[in-house]
C-alpha positions in Angstrom: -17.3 94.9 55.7 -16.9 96.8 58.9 -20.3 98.1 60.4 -20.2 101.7 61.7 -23.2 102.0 64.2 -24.3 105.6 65.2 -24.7 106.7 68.8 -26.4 110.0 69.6 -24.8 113.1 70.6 -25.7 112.9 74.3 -23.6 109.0 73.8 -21.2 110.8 73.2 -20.8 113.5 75.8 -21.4 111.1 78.1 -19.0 108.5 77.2 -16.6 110.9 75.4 -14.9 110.2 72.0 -12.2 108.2 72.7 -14.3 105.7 74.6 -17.1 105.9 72.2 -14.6 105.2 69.1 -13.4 102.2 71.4 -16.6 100.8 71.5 -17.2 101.3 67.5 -13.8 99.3 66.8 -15.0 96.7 69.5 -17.8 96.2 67.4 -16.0 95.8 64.4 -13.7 92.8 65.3 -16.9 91.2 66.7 -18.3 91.4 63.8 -15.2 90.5 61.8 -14.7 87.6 63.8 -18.4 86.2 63.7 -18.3 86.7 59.8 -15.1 84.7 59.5 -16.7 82.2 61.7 -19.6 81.5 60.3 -18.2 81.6 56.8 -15.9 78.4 57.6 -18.5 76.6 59.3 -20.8 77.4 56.5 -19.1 76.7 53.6 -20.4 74.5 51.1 -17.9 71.6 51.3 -19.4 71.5 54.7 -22.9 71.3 53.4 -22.2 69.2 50.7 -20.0 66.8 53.0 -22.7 66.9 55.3 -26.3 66.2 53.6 -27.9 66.2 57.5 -26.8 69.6 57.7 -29.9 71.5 56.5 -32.4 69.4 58.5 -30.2 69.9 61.3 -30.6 73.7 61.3 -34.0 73.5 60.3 -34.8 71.2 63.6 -32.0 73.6 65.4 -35.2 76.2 65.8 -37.6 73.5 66.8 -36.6 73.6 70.6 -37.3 77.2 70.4 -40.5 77.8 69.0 -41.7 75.2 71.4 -40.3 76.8 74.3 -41.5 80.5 72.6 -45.0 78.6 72.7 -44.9 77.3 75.9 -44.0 81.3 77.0 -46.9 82.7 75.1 -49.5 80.2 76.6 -47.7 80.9 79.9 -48.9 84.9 79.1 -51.7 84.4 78.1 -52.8 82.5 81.8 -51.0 85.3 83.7 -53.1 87.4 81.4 -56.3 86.0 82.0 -55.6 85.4 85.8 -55.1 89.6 85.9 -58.0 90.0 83.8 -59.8 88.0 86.5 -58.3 89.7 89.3 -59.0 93.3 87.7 -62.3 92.6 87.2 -62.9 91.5 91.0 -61.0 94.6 92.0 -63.1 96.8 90.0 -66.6 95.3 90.9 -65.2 96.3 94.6 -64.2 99.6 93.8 -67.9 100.3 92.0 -69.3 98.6 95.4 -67.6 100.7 97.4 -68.2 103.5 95.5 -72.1 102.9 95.3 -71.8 102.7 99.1 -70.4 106.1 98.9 -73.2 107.6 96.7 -75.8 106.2 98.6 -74.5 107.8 101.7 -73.5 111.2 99.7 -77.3 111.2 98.6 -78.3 110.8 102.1 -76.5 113.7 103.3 -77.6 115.9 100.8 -81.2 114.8 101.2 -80.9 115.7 105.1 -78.9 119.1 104.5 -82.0 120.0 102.1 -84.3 119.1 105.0 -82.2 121.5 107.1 -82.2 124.0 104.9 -85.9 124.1 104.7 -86.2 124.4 108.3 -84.0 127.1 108.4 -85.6 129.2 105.7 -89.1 128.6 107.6 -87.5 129.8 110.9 -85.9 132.8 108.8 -89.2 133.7 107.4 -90.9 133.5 110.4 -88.4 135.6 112.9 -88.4 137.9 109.6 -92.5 138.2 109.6 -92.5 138.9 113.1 -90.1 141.0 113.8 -91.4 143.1 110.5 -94.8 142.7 112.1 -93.2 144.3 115.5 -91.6 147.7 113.6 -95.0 148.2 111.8 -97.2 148.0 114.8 -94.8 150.6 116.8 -94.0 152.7 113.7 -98.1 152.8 113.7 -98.6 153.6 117.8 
């Protein structure tokens, strides 16, 4: 049974149709060739001849989930090496930005100090000066 994979329009502008129905008929005979593959090297005279056959395949997949297991532990030390490694990086980013802060406070504190001093020498030129136009206004 052939299989008739679907491709998106854009697959198909891109590719065109010609190419595109090249690539469907390539998958075809792929898959026309496996089937006939595997059905003569699965038949059941083969099985039957053969009674090593089944543990065979069932021990085929044994290399693999060991190797699949050895990846996973693998990922899971990268994984907790990053985890490390992010946590170090953002225990410096909060230092730094407590460093920041502090300073930022500091500022502010000082530019309130300022400020006061500036409104006391506002008031002060403003008193006297209102002081000077009464006392000529009143002469």
């Amino acid at each position: 049974m052939p299989v008739t994979p679907t491709f998106s329009e854009d697959f198909y502008k891109k590719l065109g149709q010609g190419i595109a129905e090249e690539f469907v008929n390539w998958f075809n005979q792929a898959h026309t060739a496996f089937r006939a593959t595997s059905k003569r090297s699965m038949s059941s005279t083969t099985r039957a001849s053969n009674p090593s056959w089944s543990s065979a395949s069932q021990s085929c997949g044994l290399p693999l989930r060991e190797e699949l297991g050895q990846m996973a532990a693998t990922l899971r030390q990268e994984i907790a090496s990053l985890e490390i490694k992010l946590c170090g990086e953002i225990g410096a980013v909060e230092s730094r930005l407590d460093k920041k802060f502090t300073s930022l406070q500091a500022e502010v504190r000082s530019l309130k100090i300022l400020v006061r001093w500036l409104f006391g020498f506002w008031a002060a030129s403003t008193v006297t000066i209102l002081a000077a136009i009464i006392r000529m206004a009143g002469t």
